[in-house]
C-alpha positions in Angstrom: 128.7 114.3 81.6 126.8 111.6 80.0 129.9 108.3 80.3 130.4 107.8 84.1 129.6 105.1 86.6 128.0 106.1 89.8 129.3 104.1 93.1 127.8 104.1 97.0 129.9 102.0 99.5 128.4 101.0 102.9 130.4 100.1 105.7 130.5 97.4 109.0 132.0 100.0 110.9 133.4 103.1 111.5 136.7 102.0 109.6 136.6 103.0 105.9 138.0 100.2 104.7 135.4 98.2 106.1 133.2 98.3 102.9 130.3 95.5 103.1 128.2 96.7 100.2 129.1 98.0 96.7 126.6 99.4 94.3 127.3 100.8 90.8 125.6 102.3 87.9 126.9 102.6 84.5 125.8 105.3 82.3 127.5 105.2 78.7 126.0 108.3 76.4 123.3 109.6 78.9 121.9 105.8 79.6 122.1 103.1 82.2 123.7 100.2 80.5 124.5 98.1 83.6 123.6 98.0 87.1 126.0 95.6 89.4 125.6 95.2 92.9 127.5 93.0 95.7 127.7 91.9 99.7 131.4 92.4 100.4 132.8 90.2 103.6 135.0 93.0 105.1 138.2 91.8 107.3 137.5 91.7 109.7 133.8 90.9 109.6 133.3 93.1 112.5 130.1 95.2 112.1 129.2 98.3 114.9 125.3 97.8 115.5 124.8 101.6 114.9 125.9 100.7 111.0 123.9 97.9 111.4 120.9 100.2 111.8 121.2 102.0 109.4 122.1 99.8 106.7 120.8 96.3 107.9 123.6 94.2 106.1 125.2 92.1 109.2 127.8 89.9 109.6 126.1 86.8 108.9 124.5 88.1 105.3 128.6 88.6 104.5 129.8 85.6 106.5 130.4 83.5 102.5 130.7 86.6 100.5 133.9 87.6 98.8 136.4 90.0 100.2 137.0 93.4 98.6 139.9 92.2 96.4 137.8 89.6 94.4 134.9 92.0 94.2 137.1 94.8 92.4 138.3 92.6 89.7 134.7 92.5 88.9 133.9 96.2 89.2 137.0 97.4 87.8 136.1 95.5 84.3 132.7 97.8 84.3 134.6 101.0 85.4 137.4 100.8 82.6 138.1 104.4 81.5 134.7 106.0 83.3 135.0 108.4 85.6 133.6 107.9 89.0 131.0 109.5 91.0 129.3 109.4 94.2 127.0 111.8 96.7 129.1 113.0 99.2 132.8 111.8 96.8 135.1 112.3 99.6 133.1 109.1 101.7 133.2 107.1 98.7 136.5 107.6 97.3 137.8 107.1 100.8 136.5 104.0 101.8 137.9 102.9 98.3 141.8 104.2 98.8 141.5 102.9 102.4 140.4 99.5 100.9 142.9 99.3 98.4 145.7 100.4 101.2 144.4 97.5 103.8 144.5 94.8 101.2 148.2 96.4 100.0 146.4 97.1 96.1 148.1 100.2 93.9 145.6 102.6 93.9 144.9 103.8 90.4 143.8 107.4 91.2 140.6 107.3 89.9 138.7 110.7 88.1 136.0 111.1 91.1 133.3 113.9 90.6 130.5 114.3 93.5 127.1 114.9 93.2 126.5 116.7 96.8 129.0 119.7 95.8 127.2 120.2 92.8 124.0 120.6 94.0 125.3 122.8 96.4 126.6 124.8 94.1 123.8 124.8 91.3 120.7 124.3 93.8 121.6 126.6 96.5 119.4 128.4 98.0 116.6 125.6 96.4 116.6 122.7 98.4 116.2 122.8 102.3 119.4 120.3 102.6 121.6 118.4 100.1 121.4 115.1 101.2 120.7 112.3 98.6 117.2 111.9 98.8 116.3 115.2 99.0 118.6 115.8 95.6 117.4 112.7 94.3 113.5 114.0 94.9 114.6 117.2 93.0 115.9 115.7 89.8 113.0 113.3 89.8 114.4 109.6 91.1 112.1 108.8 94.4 114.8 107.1 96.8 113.0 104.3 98.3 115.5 102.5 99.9 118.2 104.9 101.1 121.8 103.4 101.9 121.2 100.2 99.9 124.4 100.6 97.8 122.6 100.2 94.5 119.6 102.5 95.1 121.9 105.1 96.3 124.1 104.6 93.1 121.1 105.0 91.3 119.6 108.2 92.6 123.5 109.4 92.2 123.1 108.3 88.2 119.5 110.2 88.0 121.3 113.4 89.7 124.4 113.4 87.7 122.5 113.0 84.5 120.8 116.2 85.6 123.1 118.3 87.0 126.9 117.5 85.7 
């Protein structure tokens, strides 16, 4: 696969549609031709502190930020015609059709493709988990700063330009 954009949502809470961070990676013929990342203000703006912890995006960094609607007008112009794909697709694709359901948007059925079945399936036995750094680490993109949207996205990109 060498024409796909790579997407990581984080959430406020334990809702999926709660997105608060988007990153995305577009790779057009093997190479990264655009990187895009936003703060999303999710509706509510209700964040659990155990999300917090692990993500440290609160409510205040998304207190002015624009809601999912007017973020995916943006990201839909990169997507156009791209697969996605994402570590762990079933998270991912859905926090987006729970999005798209809470703000009453058609849902387009995106082509989704996941990077965490495929290294089980083609690294099994290799790795001793399958998490995203640890696949990342294999395929040679050092995850420095795990579940910030973008640098996940990233290390997604560097492992589905090595192993789909």
């Amino acid at each position: 696969m060498k024409d796909f954009a790579a997407i990581d949502f984080e959430t406020a809470n334990g809702y999926r549609s709660s997105i608060c961070s988007v990153g995305l990676v577009v790779v057009r013929d093997g190479k990264i031709v655009n990187k895009y990342y936003k703060l999303i203000h999710p509706v509510p703006n209700y964040y659990n502190p155990m999300n917090v912890r692990i993500h440290h995006i609160t409510p205040e960094d998304t207190e002015c930020a624009d809601t999912f609607p007017e973020v995916w007008a943006e990201v839909v112009q990169l997507i156009e015609g791209l697969p996605l794909v994402a570590h762990n697709s079933s998270f991912d694709e859905g926090c987006l059709k729970a999005a798209f359901a809470r703000f009453e948007m058609d849902y387009p059925n995106y082509e989704f493709h996941c990077t965490c079945r495929a290294s089980r399936r083609l690294l099994r036995g290799q790795l001793s988990n399958h998490r995203l750094p640890t696949v990342a680490k294999y395929c040679g993109y050092n995850l420095s700063d795990h579940h910030h949207a973008l640098a996940d996205a990233e290390a997604c990109a560097a492992i589905a330009l090595r192993l789909l």
